[in-house]
Backbone atoms as SQL, in Angstrom:
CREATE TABLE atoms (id INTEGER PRIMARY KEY, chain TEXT, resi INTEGER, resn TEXT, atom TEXT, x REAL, y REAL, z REAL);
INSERT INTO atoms VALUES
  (1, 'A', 1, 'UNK', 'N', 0.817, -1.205, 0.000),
  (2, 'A', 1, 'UNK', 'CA', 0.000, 0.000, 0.000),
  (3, 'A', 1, 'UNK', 'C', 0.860, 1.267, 0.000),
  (4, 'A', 2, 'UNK', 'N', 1.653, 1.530, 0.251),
  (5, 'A', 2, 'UNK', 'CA', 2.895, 2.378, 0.812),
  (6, 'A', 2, 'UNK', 'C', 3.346, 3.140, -0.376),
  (7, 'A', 3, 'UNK', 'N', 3.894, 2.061, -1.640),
  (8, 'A', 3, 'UNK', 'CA', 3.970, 1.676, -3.021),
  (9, 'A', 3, 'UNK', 'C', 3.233, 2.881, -3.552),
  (10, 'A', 4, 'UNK', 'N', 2.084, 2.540, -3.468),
  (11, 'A', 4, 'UNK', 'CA', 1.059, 3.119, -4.129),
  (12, 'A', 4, 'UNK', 'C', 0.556, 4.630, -3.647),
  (13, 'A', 5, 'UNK', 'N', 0.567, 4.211, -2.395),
  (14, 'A', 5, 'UNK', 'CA', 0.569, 6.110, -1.863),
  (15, 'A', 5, 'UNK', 'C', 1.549, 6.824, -2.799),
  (16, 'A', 6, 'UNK', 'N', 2.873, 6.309, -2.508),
  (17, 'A', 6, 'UNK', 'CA', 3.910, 7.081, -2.958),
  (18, 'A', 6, 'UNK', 'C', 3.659, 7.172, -4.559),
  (19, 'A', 7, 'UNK', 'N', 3.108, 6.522, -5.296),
  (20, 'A', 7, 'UNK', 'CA', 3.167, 6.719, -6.754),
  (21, 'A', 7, 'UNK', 'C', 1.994, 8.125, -6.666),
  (22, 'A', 8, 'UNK', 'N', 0.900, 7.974, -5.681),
  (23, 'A', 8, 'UNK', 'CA', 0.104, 9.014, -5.602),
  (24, 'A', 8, 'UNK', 'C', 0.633, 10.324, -5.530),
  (25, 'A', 9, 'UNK', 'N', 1.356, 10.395, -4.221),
  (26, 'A', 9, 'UNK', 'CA', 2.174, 11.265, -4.223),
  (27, 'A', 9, 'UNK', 'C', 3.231, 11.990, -5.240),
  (28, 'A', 10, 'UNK', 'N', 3.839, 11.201, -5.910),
  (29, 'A', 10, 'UNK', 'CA', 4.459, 11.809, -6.844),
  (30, 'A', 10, 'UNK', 'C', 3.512, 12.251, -8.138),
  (31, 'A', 11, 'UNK', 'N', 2.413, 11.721, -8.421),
  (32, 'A', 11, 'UNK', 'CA', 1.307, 12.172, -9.133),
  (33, 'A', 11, 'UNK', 'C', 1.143, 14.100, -8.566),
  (34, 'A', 12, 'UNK', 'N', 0.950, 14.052, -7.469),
  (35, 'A', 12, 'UNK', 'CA', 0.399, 15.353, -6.860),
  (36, 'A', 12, 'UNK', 'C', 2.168, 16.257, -7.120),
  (37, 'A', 13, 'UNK', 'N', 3.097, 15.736, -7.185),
  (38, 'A', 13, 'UNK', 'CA', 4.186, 16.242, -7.641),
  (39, 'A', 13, 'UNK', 'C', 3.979, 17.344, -9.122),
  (40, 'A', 14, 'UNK', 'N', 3.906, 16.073, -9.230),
  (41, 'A', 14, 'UNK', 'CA', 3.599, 16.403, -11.083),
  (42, 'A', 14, 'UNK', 'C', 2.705, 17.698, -11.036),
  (43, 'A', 15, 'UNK', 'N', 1.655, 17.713, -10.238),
  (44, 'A', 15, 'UNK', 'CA', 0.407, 18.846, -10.458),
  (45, 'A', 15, 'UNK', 'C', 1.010, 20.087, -9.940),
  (46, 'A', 16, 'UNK', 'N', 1.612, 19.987, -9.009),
  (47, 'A', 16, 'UNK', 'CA', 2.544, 21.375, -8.258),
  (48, 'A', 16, 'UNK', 'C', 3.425, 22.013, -8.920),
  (49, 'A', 17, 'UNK', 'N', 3.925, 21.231, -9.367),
  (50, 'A', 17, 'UNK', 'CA', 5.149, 21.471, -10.633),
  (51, 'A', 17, 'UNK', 'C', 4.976, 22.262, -11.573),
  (52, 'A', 18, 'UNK', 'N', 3.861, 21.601, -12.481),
  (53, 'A', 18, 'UNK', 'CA', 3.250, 21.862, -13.747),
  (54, 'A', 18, 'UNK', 'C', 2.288, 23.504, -12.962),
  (55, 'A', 19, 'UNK', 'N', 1.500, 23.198, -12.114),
  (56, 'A', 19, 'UNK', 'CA', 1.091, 25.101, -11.481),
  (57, 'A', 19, 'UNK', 'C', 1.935, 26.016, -11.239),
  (58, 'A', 20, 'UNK', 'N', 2.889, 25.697, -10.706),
  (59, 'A', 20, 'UNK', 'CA', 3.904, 26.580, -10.565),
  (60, 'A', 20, 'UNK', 'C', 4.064, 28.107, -11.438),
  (61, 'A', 21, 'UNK', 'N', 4.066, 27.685, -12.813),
  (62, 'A', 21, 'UNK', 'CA', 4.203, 28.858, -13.452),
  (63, 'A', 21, 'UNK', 'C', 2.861, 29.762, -13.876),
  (64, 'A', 22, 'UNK', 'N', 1.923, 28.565, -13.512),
  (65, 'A', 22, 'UNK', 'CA', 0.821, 29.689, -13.711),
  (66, 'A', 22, 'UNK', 'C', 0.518, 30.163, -12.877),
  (67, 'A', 23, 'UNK', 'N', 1.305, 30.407, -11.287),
  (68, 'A', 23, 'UNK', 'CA', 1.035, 31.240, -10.149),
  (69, 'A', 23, 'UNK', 'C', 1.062, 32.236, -10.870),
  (70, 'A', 24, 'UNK', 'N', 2.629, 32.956, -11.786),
  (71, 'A', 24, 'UNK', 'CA', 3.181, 33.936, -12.018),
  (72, 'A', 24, 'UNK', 'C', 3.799, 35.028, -10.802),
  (73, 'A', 25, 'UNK', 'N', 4.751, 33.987, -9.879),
  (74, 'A', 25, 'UNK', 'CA', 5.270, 34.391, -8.865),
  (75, 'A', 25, 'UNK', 'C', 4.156, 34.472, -7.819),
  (76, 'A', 26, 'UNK', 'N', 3.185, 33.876, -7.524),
  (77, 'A', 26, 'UNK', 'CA', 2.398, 33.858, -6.157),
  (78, 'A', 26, 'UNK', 'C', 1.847, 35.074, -6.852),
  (79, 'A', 27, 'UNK', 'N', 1.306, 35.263, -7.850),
  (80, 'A', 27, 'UNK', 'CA', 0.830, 37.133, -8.145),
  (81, 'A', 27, 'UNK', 'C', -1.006, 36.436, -8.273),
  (82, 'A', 28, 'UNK', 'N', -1.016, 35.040, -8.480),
  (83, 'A', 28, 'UNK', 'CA', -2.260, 34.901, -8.693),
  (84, 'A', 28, 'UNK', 'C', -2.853, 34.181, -8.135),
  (85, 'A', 29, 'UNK', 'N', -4.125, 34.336, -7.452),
  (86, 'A', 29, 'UNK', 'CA', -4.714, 33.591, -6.465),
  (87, 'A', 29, 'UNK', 'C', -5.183, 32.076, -6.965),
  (88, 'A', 30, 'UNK', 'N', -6.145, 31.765, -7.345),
  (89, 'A', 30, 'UNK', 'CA', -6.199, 30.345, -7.878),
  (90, 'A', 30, 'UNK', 'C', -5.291, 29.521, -8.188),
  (91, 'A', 31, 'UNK', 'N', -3.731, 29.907, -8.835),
  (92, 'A', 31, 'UNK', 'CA', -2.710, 28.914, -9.568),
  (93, 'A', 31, 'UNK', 'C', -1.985, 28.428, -7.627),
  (94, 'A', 32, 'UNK', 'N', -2.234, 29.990, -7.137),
  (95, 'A', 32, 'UNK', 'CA', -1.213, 29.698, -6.255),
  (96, 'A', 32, 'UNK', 'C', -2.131, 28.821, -4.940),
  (97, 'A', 33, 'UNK', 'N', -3.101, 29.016, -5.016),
  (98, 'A', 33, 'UNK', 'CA', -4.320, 27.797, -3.953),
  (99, 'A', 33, 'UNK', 'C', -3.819, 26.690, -4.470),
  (100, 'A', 34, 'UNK', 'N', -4.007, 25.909, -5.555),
  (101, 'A', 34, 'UNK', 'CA', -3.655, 24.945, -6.664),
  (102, 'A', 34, 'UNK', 'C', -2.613, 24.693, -5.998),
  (103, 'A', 35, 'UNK', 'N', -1.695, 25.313, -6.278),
  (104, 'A', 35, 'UNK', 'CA', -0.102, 24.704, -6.164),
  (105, 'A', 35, 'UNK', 'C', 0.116, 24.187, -4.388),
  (106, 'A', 36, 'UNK', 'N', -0.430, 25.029, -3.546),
  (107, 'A', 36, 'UNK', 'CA', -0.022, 25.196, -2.081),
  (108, 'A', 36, 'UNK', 'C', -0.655, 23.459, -1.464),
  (109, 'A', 37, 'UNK', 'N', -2.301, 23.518, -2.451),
  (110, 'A', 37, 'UNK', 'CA', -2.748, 22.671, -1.931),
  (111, 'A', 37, 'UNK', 'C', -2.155, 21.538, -2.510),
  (112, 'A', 38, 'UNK', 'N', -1.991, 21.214, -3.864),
  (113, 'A', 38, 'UNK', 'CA', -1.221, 20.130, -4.235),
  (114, 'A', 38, 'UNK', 'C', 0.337, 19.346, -3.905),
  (115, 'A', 39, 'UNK', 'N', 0.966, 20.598, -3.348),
  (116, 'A', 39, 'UNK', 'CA', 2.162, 20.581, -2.561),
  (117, 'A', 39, 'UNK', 'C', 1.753, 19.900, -1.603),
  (118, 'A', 40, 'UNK', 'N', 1.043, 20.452, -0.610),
  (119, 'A', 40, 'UNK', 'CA', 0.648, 19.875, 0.627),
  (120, 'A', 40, 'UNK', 'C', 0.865, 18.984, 0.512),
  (121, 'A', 41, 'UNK', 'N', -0.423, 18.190, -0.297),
  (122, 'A', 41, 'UNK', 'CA', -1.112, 16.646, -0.760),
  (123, 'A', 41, 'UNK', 'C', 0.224, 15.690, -0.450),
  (124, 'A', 42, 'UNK', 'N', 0.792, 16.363, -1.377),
  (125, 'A', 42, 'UNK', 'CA', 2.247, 15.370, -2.150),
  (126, 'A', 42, 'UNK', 'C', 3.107, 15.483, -0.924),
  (127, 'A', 43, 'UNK', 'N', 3.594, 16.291, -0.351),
  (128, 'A', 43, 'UNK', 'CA', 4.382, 16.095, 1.030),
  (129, 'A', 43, 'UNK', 'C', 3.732, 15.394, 2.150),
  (130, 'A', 44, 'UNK', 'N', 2.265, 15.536, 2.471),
  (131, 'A', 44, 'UNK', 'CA', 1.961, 14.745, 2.934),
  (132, 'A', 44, 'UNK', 'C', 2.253, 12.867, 3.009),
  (133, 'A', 45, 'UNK', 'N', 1.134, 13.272, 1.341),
  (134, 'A', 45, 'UNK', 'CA', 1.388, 11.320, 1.131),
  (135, 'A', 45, 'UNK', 'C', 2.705, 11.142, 1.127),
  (136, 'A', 46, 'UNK', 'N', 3.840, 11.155, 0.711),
  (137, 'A', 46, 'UNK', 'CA', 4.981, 11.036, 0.620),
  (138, 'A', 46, 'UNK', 'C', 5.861, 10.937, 2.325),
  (139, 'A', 47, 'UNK', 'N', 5.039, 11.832, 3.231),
  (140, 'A', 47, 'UNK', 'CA', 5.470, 11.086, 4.238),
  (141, 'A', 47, 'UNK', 'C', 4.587, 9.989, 5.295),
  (142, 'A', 48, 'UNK', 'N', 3.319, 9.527, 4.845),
  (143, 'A', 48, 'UNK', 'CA', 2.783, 8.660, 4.696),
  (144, 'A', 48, 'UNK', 'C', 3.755, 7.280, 4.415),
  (145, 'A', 49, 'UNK', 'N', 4.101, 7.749, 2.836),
  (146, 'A', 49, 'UNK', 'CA', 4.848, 6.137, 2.644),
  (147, 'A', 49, 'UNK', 'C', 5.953, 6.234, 2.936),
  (148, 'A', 50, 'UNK', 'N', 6.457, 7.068, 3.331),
  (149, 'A', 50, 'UNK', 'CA', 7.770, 6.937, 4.254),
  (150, 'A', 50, 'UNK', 'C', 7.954, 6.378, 5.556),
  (151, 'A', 51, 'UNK', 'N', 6.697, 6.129, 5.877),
  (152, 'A', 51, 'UNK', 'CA', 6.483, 5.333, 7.427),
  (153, 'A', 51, 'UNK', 'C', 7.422, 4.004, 7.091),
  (154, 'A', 52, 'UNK', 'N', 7.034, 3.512, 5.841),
  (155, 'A', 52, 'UNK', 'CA', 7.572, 2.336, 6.004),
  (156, 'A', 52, 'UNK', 'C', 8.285, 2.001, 4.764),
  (157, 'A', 53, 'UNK', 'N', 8.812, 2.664, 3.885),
  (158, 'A', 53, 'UNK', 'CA', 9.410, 2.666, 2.564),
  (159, 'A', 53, 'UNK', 'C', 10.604, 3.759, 3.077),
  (160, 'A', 54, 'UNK', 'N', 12.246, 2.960, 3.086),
  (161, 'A', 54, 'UNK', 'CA', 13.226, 3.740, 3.480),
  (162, 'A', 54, 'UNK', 'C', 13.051, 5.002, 2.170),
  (163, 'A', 55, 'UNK', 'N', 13.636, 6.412, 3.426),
  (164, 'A', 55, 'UNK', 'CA', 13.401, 7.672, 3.478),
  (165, 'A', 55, 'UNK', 'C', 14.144, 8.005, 1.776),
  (166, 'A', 56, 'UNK', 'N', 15.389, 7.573, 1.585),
  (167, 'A', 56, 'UNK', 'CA', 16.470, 7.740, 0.661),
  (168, 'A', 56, 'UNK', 'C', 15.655, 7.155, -0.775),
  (169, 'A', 57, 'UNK', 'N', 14.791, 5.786, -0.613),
  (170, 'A', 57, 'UNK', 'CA', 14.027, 5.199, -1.412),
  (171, 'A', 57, 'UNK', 'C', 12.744, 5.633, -2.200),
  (172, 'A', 58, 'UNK', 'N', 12.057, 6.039, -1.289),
  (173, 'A', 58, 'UNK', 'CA', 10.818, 6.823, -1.291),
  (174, 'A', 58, 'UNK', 'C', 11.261, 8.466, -1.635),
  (175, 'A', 59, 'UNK', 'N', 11.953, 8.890, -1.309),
  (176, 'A', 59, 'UNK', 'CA', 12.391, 10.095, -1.937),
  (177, 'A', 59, 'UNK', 'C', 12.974, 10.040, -3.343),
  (178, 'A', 60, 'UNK', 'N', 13.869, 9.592, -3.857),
  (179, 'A', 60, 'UNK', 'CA', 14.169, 9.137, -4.767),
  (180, 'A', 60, 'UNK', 'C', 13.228, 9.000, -5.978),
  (181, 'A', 61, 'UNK', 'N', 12.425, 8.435, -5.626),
  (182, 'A', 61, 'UNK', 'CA', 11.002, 7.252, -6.523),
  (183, 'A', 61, 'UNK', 'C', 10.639, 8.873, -6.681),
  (184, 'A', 62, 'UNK', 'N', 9.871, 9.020, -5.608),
  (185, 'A', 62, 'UNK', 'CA', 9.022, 10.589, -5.632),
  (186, 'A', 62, 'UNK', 'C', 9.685, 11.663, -6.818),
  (187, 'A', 63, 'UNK', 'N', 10.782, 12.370, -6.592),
  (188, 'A', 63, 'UNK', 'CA', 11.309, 12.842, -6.931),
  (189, 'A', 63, 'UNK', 'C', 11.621, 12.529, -8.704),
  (190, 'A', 64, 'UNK', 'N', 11.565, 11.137, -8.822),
  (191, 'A', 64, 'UNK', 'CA', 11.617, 10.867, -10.488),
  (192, 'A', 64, 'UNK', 'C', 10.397, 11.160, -10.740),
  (193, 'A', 65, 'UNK', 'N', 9.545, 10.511, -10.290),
  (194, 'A', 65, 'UNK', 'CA', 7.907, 10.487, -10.759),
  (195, 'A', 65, 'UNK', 'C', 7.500, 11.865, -10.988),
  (196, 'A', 66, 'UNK', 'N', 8.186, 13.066, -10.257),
  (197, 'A', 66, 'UNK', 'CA', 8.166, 14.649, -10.251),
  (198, 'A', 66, 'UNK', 'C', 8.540, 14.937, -11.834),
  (199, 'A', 67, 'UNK', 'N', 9.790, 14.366, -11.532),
  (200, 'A', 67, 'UNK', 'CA', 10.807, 15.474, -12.570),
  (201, 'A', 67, 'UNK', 'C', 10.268, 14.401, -13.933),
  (202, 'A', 68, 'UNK', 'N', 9.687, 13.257, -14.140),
  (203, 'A', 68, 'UNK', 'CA', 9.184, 12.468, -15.557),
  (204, 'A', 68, 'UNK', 'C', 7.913, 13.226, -15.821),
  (205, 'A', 69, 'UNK', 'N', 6.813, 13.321, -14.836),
  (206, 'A', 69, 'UNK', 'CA', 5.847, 13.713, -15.175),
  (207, 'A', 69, 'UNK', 'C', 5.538, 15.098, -15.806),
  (208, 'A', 70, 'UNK', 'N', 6.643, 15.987, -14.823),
  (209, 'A', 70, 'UNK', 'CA', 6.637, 17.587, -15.510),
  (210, 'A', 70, 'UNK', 'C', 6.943, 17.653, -16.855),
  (211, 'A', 71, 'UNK', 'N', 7.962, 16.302, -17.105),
  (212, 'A', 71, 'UNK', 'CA', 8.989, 16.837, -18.262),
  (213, 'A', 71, 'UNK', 'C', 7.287, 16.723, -19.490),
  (214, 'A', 72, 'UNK', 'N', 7.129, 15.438, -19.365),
  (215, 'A', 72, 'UNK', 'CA', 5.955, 15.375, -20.325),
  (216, 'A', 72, 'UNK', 'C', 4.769, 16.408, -20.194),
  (217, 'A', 73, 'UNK', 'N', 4.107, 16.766, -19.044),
  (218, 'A', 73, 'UNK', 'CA', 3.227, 18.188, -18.983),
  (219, 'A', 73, 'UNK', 'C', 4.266, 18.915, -19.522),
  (220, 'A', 74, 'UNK', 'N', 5.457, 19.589, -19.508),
  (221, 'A', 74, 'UNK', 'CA', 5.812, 20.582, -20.312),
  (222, 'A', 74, 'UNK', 'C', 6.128, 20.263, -21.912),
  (223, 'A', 75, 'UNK', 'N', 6.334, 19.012, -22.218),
  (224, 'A', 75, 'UNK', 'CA', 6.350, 18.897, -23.593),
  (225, 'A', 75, 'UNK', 'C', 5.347, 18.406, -24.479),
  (226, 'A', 76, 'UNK', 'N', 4.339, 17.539, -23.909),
  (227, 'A', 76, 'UNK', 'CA', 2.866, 17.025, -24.574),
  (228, 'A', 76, 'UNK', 'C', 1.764, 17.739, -24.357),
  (229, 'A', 77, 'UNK', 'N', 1.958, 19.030, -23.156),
  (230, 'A', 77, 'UNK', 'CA', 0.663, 19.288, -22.964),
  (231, 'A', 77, 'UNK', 'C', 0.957, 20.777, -23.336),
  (232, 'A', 78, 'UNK', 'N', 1.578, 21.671, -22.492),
  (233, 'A', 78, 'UNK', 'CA', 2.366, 22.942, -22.899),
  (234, 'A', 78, 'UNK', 'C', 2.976, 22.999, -24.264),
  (235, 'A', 79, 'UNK', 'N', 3.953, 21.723, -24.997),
  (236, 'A', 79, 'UNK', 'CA', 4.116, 22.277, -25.932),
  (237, 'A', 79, 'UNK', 'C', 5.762, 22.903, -25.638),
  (238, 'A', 80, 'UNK', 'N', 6.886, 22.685, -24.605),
  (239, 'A', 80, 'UNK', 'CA', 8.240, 22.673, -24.525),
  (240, 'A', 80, 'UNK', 'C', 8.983, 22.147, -25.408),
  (241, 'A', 81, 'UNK', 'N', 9.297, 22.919, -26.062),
  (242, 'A', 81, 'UNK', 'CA', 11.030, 22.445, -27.100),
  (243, 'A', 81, 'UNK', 'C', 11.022, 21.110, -26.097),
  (244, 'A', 82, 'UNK', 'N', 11.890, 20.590, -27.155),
  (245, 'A', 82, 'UNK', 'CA', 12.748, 18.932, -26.665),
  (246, 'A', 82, 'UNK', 'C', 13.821, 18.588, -28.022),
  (247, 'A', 83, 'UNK', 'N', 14.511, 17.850, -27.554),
  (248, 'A', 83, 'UNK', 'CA', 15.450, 17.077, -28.489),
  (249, 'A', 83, 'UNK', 'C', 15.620, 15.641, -28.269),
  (250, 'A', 84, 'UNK', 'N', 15.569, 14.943, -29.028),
  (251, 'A', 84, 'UNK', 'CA', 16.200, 13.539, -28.989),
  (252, 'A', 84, 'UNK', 'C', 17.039, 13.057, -27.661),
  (253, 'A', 85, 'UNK', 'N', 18.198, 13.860, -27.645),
  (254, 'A', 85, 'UNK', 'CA', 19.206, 13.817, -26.322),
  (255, 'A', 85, 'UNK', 'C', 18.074, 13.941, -25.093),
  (256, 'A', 86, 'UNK', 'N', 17.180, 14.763, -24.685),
  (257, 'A', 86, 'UNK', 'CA', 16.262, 14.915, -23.516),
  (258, 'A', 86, 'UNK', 'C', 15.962, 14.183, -23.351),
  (259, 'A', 87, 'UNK', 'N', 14.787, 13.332, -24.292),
  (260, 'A', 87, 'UNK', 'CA', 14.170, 11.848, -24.254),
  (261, 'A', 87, 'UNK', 'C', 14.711, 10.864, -24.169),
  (262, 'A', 88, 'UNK', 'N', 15.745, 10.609, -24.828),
  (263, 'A', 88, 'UNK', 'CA', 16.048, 9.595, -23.780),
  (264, 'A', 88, 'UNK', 'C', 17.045, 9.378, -22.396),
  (265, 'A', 89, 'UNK', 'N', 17.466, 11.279, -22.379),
  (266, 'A', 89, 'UNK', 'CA', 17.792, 10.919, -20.035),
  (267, 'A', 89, 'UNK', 'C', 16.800, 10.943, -20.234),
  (268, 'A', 90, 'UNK', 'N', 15.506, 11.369, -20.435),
  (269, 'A', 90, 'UNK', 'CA', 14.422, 11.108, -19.577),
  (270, 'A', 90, 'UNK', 'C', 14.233, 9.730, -19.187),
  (271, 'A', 91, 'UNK', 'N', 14.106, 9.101, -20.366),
  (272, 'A', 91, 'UNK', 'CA', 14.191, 7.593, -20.401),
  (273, 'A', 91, 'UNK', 'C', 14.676, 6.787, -19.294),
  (274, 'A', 92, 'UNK', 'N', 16.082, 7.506, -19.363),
  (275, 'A', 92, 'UNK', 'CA', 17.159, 6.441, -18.941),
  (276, 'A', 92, 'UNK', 'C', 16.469, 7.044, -17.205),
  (277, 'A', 93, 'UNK', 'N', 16.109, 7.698, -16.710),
  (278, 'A', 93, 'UNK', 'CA', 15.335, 8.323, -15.587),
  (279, 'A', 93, 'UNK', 'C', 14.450, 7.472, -15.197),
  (280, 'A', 94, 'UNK', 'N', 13.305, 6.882, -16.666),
  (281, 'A', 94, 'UNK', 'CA', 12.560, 6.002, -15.793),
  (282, 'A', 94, 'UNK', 'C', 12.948, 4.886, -15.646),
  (283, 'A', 95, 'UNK', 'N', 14.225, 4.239, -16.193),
  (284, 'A', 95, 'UNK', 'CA', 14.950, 3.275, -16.197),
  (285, 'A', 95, 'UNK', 'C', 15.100, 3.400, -14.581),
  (286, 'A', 96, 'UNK', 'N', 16.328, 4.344, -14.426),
  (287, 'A', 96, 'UNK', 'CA', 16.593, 4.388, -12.577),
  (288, 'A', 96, 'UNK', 'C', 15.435, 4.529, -11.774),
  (289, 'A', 97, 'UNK', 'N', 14.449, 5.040, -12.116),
  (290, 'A', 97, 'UNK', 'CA', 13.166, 4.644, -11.314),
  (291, 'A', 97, 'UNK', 'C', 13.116, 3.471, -11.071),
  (292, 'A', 98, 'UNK', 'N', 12.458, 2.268, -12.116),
  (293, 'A', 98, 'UNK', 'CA', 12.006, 1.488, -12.048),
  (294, 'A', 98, 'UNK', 'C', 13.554, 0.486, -10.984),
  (295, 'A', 99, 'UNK', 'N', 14.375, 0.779, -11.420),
  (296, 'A', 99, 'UNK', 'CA', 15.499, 0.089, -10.708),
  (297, 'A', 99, 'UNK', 'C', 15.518, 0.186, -9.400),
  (298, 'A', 100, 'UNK', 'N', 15.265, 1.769, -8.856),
  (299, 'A', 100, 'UNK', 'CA', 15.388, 1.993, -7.526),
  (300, 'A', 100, 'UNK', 'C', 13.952, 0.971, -6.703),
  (301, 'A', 101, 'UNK', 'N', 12.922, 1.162, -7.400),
  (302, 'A', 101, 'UNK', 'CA', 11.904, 0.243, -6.651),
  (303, 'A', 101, 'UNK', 'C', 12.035, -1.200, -6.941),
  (304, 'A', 102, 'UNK', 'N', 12.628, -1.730, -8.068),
  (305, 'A', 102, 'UNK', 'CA', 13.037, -2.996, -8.317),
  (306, 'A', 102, 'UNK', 'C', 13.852, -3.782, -7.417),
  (307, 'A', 103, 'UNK', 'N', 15.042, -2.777, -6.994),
  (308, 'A', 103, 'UNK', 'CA', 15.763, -3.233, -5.500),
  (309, 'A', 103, 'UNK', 'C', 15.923, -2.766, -4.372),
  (310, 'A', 104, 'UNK', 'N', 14.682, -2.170, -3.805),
  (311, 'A', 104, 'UNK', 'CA', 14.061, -1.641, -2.627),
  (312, 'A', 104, 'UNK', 'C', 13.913, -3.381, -2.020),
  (313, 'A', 105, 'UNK', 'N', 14.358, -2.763, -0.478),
  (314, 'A', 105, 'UNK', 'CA', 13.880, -4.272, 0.166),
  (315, 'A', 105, 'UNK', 'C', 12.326, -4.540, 0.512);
């Protein structure tokens, strides 16, 4: 279950991330409710599954699931330049993801 929080959590990553710029520096009320509350969410669950998913592990995971999910909201949904070279570190990113939970005890 832990697992799965944490994939939640890094989901709510993704949403904080991706609001971020439509705060426009905290200048706007709704992006920046959005972001504060989705932050929350995600620090929350994230220390949820940290109860029992080592800290270094679960951070890690989180933290990819962040930085994969933005990359695609900024390039499939926004519409961000990319190159060949990006896609696949990204790749090779969810590669070390999947590795880091592959040899989690």
């Amino acid at each position: 279950m832990a697992w799965i929080i944490l994939i939640i959590a890094g989901l709510f990553e993704v949403a904080w991330a991706s609001l971020l710029g439509e705060t426009k520096g905290f200048t706007r009320l709704v992006p920046t409710l959005g972001f504060l509350a989705t932050l929350g969410t995600s620090m929350y669950l994230l220390s949820v599954a940290t109860r029992t998913i080592p800290i270094g592990t679960g951070y890690a995971v989180w933290v990819g699931i962040g930085a994969v999910g933005a990359f695609l909201v900024g390039t499939l949904i926004r519409g961000d330049e990319t190159n060949p070279a990006q896609v696949i570190a990204v790749g090779a990113l969810v590669v070390s993801i999947i590795a880091v939970k592959a040899t989690a005890a």
